[in-house]
C-alpha positions as semicolon CSV with decimal commas, in nm:
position;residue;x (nm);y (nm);z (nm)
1;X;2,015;17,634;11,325
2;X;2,163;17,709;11,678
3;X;1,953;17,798;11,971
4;X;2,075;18,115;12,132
5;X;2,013;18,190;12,446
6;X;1,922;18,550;12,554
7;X;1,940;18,708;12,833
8;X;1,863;19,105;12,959
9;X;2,143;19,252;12,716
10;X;2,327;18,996;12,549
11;X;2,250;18,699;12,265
12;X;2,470;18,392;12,373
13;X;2,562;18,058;12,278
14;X;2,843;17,929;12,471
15;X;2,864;17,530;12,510
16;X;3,159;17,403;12,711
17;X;3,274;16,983;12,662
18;X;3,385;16,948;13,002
19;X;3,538;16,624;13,182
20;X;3,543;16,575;13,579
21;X;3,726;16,263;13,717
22;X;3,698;16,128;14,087
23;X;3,998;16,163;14,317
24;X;4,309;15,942;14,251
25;X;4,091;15,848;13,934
26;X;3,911;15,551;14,121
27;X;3,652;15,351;13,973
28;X;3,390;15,493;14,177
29;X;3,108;15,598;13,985
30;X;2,931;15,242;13,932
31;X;2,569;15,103;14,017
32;X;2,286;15,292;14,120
33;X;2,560;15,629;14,166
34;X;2,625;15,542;13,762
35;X;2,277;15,594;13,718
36;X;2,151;15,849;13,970
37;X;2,439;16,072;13,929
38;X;2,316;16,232;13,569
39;X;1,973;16,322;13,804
40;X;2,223;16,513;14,038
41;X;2,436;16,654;13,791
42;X;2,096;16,842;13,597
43;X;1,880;16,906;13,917
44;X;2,261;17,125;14,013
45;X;2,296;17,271;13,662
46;X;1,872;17,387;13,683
47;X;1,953;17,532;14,053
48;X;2,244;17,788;13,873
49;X;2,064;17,797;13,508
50;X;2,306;17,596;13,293
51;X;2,159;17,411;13,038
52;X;2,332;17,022;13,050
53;X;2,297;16,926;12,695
54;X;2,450;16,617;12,653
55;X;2,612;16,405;12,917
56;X;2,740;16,006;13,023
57;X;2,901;15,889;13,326
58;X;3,203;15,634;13,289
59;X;3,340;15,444;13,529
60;X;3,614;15,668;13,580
61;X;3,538;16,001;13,436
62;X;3,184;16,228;13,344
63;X;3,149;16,393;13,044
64;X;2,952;16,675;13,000
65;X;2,847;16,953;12,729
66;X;2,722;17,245;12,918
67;X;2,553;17,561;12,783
68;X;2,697;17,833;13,035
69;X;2,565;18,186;13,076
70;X;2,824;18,395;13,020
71;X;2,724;18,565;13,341
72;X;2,891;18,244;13,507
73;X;3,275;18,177;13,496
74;X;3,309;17,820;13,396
75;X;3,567;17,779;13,674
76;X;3,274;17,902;13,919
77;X;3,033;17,657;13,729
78;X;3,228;17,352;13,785
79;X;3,307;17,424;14,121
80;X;2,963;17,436;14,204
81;X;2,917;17,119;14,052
82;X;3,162;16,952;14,192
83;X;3,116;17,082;14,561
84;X;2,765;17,032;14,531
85;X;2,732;16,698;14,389
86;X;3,000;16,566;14,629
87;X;2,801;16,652;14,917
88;X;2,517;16,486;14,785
89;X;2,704;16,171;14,698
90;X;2,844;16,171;14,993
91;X;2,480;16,233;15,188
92;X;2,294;15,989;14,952
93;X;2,542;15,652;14,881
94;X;2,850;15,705;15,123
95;X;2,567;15,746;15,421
96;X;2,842;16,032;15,562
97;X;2,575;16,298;15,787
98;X;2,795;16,513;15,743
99;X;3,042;16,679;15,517
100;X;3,384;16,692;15,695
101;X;3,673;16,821;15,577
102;X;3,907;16,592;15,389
103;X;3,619;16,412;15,241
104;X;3,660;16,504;14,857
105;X;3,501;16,268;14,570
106;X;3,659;16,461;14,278
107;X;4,022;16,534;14,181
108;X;4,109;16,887;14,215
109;X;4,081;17,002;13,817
110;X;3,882;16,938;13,527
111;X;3,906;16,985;13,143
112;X;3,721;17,199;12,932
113;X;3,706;17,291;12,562
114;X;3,495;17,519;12,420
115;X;3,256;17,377;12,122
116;X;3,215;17,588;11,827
117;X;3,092;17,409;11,473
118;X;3,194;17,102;11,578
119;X;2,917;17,010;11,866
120;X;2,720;16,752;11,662
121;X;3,053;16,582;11,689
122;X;3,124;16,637;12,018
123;X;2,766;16,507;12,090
124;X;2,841;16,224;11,948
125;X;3,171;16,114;12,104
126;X;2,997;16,185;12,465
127;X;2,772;15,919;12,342
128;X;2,964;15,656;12,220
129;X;3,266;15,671;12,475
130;X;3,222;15,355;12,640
131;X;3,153;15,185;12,304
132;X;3,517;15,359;12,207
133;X;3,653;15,281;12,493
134;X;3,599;14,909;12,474
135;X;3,722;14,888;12,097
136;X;4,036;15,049;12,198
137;X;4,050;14,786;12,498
138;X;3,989;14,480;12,246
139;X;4,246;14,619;11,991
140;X;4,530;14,642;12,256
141;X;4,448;14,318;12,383
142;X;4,463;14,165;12,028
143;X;4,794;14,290;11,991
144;X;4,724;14,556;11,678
């Protein structure tokens, strides 16, 4: 059974997979931002009422599966996000007082795919990524 949300007029259940990926694509979520950075991410998604159902930060990349009002724009959502969670990363483990211009930790877009019957799925492969990842890694190396 789904949960729908509900809000004043309207029944929803929207759930967005969405992947963010730091500028140039650097390895630059490792350490104590690897494991703080999932605190950030939901503390943001409570502040503008997204629920973040599943997520896991790679070295490289964040996935997330977000349940977004559809009062929000997803565009809008992951803006916020991303603004606010480079401030804070900047603030926090960059030791930056200030955010100047110029000082971006994510690439300019993101990628997002709507989940329909296929979240269990979806949950899953958020999961195991790194797992995944390394496979593929081993098989390539093997020469297969």
């Amino acid at each position: 059974m789904r949960d729908w949300q509900s809000q004043a007029h309207v029944k929803h259940y929207c759930k967005y997979h969405v992947v963010i990926v730091p500028k140039y694509r650097k390895k630059a979520i490792y350490g104590s931002l690897r494991r703080d950075i999932g605190k950030i991410l939901r503390e943001l998604c409570r502040q503008q009422g997204v629920v973040l159902v599943e997520g896991y930060a790679m070295k490289d990349h964040i996935h997330m599966l977000l349940m977004i009002p559809p009062k929000y724009s997803v565009a809008n959502t992951v803006g916020f996000l991303k603004g606010k969670s480079a401030i804070r990363i900047f603030r926090d483990y960059m030791q930056v007082k200030r955010n100047f211009t110029g000082r971006k930790f994510w690439a300019r877009g993101y990628c997002v795919s709507t989940v329909g019957l296929d979240e269990q799925m979806i949950r899953e492969y958020i999961r195991n990524q790194e797992s995944e990842e390394k496979r593929q890694e081993q098989l390539r190396l093997s020469g297969l």
